[in-house]
Each structure stands twice: as C-alpha cells, then as structure tokens.
ROZA-828224 format. One line per field, with one value per residue (C-alpha): residue number from 1; residue in one letter; x, y, z. Coordinates in nm, 3 decimals. Example, Ala and Ser with C-alpha at 12.3 -4.5 7.8 and 13.67 -1.06 7.14 Angstrom:
2
seq: (1,2)
type: (A,S)
X: (1.230,1.367)
Y: (-0.450,-0.106)
Z: (0.780,0.714)
end
This chain:
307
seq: (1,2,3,4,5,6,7,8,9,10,11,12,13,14,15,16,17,18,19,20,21,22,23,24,25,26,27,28,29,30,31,32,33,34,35,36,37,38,39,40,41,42,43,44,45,46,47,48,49,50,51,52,53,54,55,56,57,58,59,60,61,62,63,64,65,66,67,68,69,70,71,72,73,74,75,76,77,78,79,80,81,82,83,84,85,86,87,88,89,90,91,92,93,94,95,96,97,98,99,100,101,102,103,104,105,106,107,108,109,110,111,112,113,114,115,116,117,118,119,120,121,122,123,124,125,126,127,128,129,130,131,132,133,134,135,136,137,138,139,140,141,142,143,144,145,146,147,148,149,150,151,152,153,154,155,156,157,158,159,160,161,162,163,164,165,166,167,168,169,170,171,172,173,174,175,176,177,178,179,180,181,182,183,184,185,186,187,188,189,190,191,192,193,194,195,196,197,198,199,200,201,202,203,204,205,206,207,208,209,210,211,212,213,214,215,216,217,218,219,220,221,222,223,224,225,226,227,228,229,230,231,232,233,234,235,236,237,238,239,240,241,242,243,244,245,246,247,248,249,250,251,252,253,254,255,256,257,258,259,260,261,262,263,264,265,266,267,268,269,270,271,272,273,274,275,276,277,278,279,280,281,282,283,284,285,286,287,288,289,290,291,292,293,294,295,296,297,298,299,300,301,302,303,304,305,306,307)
type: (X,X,X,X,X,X,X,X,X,X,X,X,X,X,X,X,X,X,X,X,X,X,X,X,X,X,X,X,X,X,X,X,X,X,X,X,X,X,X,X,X,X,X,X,X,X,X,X,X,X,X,X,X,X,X,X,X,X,X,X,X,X,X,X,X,X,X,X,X,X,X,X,X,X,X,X,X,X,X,X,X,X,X,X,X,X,X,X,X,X,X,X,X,X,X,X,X,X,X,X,X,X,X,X,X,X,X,X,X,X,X,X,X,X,X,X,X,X,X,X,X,X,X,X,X,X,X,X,X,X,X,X,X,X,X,X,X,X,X,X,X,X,X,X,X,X,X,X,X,X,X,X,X,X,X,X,X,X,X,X,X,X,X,X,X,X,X,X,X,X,X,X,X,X,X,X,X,X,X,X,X,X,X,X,X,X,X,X,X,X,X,X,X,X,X,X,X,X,X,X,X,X,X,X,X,X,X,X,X,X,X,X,X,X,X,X,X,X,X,X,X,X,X,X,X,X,X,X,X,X,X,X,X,X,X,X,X,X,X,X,X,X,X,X,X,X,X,X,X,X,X,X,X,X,X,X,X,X,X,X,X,X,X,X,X,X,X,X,X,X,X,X,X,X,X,X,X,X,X,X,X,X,X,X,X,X,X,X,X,X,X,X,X,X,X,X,X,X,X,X,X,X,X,X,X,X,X)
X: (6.153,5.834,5.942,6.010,5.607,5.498,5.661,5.505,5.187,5.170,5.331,5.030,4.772,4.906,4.895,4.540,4.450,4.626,4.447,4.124,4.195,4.294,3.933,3.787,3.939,3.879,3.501,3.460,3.666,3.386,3.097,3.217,3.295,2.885,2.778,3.021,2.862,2.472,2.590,2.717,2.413,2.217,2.441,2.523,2.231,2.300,2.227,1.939,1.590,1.266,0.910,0.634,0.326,0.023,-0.105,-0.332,-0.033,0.187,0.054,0.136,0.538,0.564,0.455,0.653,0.984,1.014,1.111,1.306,1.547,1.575,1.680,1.894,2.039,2.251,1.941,1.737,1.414,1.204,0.881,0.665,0.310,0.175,0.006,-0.008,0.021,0.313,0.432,0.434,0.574,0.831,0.961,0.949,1.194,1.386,1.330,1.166,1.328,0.988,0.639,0.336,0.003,-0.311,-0.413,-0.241,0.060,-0.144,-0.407,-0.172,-0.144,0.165,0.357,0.593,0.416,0.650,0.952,0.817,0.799,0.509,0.492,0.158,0.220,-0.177,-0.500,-0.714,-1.053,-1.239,-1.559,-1.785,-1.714,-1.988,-2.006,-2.259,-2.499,-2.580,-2.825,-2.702,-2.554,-2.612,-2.712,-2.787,-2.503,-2.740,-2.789,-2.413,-2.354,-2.613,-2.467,-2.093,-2.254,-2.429,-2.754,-2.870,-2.759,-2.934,-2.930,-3.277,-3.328,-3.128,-3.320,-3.078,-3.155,-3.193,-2.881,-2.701,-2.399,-2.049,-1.833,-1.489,-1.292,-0.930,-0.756,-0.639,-0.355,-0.492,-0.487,-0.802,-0.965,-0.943,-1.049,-1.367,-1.454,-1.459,-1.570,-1.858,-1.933,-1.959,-1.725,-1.892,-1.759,-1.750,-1.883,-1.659,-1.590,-1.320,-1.033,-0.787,-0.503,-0.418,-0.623,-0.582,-0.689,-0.994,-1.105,-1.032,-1.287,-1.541,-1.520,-1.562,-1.815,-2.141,-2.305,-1.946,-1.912,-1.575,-1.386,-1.130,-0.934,-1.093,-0.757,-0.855,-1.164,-1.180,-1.443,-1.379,-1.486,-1.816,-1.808,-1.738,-1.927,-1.828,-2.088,-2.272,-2.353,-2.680,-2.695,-2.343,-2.098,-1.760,-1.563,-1.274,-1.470,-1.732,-1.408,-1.245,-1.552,-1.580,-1.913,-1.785,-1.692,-1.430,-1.082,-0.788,-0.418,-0.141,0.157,0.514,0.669,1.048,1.196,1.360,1.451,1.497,1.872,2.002,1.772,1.509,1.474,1.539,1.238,1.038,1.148,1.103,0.714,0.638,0.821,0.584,0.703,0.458,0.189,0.128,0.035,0.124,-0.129,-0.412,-0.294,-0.294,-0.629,-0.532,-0.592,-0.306,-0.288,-0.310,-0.652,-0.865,-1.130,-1.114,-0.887,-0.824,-0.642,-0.471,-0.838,-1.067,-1.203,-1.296,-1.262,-1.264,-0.916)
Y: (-2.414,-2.209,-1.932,-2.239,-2.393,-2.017,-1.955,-2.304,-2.214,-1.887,-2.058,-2.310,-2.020,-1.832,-2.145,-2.212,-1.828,-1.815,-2.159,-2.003,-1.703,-1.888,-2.107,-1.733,-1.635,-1.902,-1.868,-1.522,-1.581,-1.840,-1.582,-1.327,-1.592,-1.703,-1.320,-1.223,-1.556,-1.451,-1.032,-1.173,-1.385,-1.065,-0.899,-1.030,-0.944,-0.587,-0.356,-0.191,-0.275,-0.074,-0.228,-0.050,-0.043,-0.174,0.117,-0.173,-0.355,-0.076,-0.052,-0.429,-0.405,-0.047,-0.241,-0.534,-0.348,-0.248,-0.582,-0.660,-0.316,-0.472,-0.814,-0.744,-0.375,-0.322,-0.378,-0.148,-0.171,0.153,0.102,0.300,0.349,0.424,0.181,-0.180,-0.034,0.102,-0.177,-0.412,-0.197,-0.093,-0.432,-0.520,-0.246,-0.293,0.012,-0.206,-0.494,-0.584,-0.480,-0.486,-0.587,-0.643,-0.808,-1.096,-0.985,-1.199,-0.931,-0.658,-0.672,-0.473,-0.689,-0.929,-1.170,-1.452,-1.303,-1.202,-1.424,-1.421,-1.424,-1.414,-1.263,-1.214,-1.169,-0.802,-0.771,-0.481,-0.286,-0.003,0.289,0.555,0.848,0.801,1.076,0.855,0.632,0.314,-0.017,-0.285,-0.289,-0.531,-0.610,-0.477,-0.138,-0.096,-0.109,0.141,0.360,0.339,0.352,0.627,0.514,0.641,0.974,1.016,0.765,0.800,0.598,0.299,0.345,0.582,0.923,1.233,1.292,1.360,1.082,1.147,0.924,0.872,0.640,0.553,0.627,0.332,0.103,0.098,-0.317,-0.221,-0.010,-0.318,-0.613,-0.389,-0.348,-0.726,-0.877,-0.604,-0.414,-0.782,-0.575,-0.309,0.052,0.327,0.693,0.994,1.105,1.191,1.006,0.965,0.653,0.679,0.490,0.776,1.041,0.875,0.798,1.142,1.236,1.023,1.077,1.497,1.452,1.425,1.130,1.049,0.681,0.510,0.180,0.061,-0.243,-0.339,-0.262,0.100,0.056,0.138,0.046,0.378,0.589,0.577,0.874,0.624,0.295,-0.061,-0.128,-0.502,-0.661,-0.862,-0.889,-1.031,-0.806,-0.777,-0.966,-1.188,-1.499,-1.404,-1.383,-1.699,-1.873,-1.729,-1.577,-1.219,-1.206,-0.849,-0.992,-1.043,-1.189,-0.952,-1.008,-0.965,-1.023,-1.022,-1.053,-1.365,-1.517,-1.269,-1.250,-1.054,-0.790,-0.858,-1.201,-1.168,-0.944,-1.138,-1.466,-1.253,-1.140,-1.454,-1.573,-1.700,-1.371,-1.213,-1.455,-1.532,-1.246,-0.903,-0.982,-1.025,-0.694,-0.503,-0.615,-0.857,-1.186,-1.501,-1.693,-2.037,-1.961,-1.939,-2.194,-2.072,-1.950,-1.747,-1.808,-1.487,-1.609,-1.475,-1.806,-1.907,-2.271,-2.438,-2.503)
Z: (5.947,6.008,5.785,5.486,5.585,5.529,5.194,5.076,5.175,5.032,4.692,4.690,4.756,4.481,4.206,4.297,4.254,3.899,3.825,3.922,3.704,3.390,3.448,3.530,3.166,2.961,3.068,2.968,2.663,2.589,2.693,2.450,2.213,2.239,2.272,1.894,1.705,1.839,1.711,1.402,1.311,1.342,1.120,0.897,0.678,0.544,0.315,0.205,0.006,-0.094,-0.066,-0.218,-0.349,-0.212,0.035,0.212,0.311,0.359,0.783,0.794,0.636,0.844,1.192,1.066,0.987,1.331,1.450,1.150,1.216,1.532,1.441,1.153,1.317,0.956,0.736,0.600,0.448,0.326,0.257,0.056,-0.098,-0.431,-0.492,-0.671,-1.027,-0.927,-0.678,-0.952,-1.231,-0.979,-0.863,-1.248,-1.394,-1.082,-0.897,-0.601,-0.411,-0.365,-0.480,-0.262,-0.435,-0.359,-0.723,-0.939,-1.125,-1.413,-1.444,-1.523,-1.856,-1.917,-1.639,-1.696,-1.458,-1.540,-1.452,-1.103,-0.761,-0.599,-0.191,-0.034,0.308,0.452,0.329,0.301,0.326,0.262,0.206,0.147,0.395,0.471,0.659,0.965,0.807,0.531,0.757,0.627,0.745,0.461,0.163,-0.110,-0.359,-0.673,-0.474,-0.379,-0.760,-0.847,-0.568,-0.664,-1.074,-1.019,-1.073,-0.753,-0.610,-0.256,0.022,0.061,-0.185,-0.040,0.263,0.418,0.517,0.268,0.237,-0.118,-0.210,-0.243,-0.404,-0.270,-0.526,-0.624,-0.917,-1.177,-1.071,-0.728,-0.614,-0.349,-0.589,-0.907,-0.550,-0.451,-0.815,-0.877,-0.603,-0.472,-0.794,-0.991,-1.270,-1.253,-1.394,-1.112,-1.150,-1.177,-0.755,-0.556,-0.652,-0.361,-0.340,0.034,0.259,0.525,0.305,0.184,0.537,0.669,0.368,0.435,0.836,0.728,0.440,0.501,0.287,0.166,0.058,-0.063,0.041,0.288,0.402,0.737,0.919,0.861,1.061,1.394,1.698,1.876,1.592,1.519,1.209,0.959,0.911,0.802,0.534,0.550,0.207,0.168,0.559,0.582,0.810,0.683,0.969,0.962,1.029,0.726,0.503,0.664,0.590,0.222,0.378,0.280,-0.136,-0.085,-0.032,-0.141,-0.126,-0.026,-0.265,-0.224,-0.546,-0.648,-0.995,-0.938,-0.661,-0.373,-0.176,0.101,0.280,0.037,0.125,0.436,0.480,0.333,0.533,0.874,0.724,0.686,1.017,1.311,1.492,1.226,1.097,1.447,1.609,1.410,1.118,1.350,1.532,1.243,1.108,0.834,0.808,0.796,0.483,0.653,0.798,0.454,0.441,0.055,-0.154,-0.468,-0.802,-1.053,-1.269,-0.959,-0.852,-0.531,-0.371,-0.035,0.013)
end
C-alpha cells in the first residue's frame, strides 16, 4: 500500500513539472516570438543609398547616419560632399538617392526642379569668417561688400588692424557660397581669392592666414578656438536666436531632394532625419537650426516673411 501512495505521488510530481515546462516553453516561444518581430522591423529596410552634396549639411547626415546604421543594421547610406551644384545635378541624373542643398532647386537653372522632391531637414546660418589678426568683429553690410569686392584691400581701412586681406571663397555650384552672396553681399560679384569648397579646408586657411577672410556655416565655429572669428553684421551677432528672429539676413534651408517620391533606404533616411530622434536634439548639437523654430521663413524667390 505505501509503495502504491509513493508511485502516485511521484506520478503527480512529475505531471505538474511537465505542466510547468510546457508554460516555461510556451513563454519563451512567445519571448523569441516578440524579440524576431522587434529584429525584423529593424530590418527590414535594406539596401543601400548615396546622399551628397551640400558640404554644410554633410556634418549633420554624417552625425545623423550613425543612429540610422544602428536602427536599420542592413541599410546603408554613404554620404558625400561636393557640393549643391553637384548634389542637385546628382540626385537629378540619378546618380544620388538624395541631393543635399543649401539653395532652391528653382534657382538652378539647368535643373529639372519639377521633377525633384523637396525635404527641408534644418536650417544653416552662416557668416563672414576672419582670421584674429585682422582686428575685426563687425562690420557694416556696405563694407563687407567692398571687402569680399575688392574695393578695399587692407583691414585698416575697415577699422581693423594693418593687415593686408585675403580672400578665401568657393568655387561656383557651391549652395553656401550662392546663400552668403545673396543675403550678405546684397548680389554682389566676389573678387578673384582662394577658391576652396570644403568647409574644413577653408577654415584651416583662414585659422593659418594671417588677415584671411572667407565664410562658414556657424556649425563650423567653435568657442574654444579663438584663431578664427565669427564676423557681426551692422552690430547684429550671428546667433541662432538673431536668425530665429529674422534679426540675422545669412541663412538658409537645408534641402533633401529626391526625384520622385523617395522608397526604401532613401526614404527611410529621410523619415529618420526628420524623426524627433533628430530634430529634437541632434540639429541643435550639431549647430543647425530646426525648421519648426523660424519666426520667418524663405521661398525658392528669396523672400522673407514671418511665418
């Protein structure tokens, strides 16, 4: 009798242990069920895209792509310089998935601007950049003109120090080259200098040069060097509020634009740039500005209103 009350025991032990372990199962079976659907969401995206162009964008898309590798694992976007010119001409013949600007597809002339999608992804602001020899912080917007003109060749005669000027400018089909032109030489035609397209180079030559003068996007500024200097114009410093405001005239939209409607990587890049896990922190990082925080705005014509 005691030997039959032992096997009955042990037979109910074991049926609640196998019980247990098909519960056990079926939960890890659903864990690994959850964990496959969250993998495949990620990757499902894959292939590969190029975006280039604009070289004052290209430090936002670089710092941007490193999240996106890491949220879509089998995408891959390469992103590359040159230039708006060539972002725009690029993306147009098909050679881009995407081309980076810093001007209006409108105001190329040889574009095909309505055959192209624009995507504004942040806002640039830029201006004059002199070498701390020069002896200049601000200057009026009529002497800027006559110093990127020609029209006046020593800074002494800006009030600076006497100190001969360099010019540091960018070639044609450069988007910050055709923004600075407008908006802080009024139109103005620029004298023969040093032409140089990437924003690195030119500050490395105006940070060695003495009396050097040229133009960057404010991202390429930076408070711990002190050998280049952020140039005020008419007593207004060129800082994100001043451009918010419309206080500061030298800015402009950062394009994205896609012939046609964009699919896979390409549009999922540009979905994840203009994701909150971008606009609302990494553009601020990297010096740029987010769309939705212009006071004014721009159309491809050049006119500003309040928005």
């Amino acid at each position: 009798m005691k030997k039959w009350l032992a096997f009955a025991m042990m037979a109910i032990v074991l049926i609640i242990a196998t019980a247990c372990g098909s519960q056990s199962g079926s939960n890890s079976s659903k864990s690994s069920s959850s964990s496959t659907a969250k993998s495949s969401d990620d990757t499902s995206i894959s292939g590969q895209t190029i975006s280039g162009g604009s070289t004052a964008l290209q430090p936002l898309a670089e710092a941007a792509n490193e999240g996106f590798k890491k949220k879509f694992p089998n995408a891959q976007v390469q992103i590359q310089g040159g230039g708006s010119g060539t972002g725009l001409s690029s993306v147009a013949n098909g050679s881009f998935g995407i081309g980076m600007s810093d001007v209006y597809a409108e105001s190329a002339s040889d574009i095909p601007a309505d055959q192209l999608v624009d995507h504004k992804v942040a806002v640039v602001a830029m201006t004059a950049a002199i070498n701390k020899d020069a002896g200049v912080t601000n200057l009026s917007q009529d002497d800027l003109i006559k110093v990127f003109t020609g029209k006046v060749t020593n800074w002494k005669d800006v009030g600076g120090k006497d100190v001969k000027i360099t010019l540091v400018n960018r070639p044609d089909g450069s988007g910050t080259r055709a923004t600075f032109d407008e908006y802080a030489l009024k139109g103005a035609t620029p004298a023969k200098g040093i032409e140089q397209d990437a924003n690195d180079t030119v500050k490395k030559i105006i940070s060695t040069t003495k009396g050097a003068v040229g133009y960057l996007a404010l991202s390429y500024f930076d408070s711990s060097d002190d050998s280049i200097v952020a140039m005020s114009l008419d007593g207004v410093k060129p800082t994100v509020d001043n451009v918010i405001n419309g206080k500061f005239p030298v800015w402009a939209y950062e394009h994205m634009y896609t012939k046609g409607k964009p699919s896979g990587v390409t549009k999922a890049f540009i979905d994840y740039m203009l994701s909150k896990d971008v606009q609302g922190s990494l553009v601020s990082q990297q010096g740029y500005i987010p769309v939705t925080k212009m006071k004014v705005q721009r159309d491809a014509s050049g006119k500003q209103t309040d928005v």
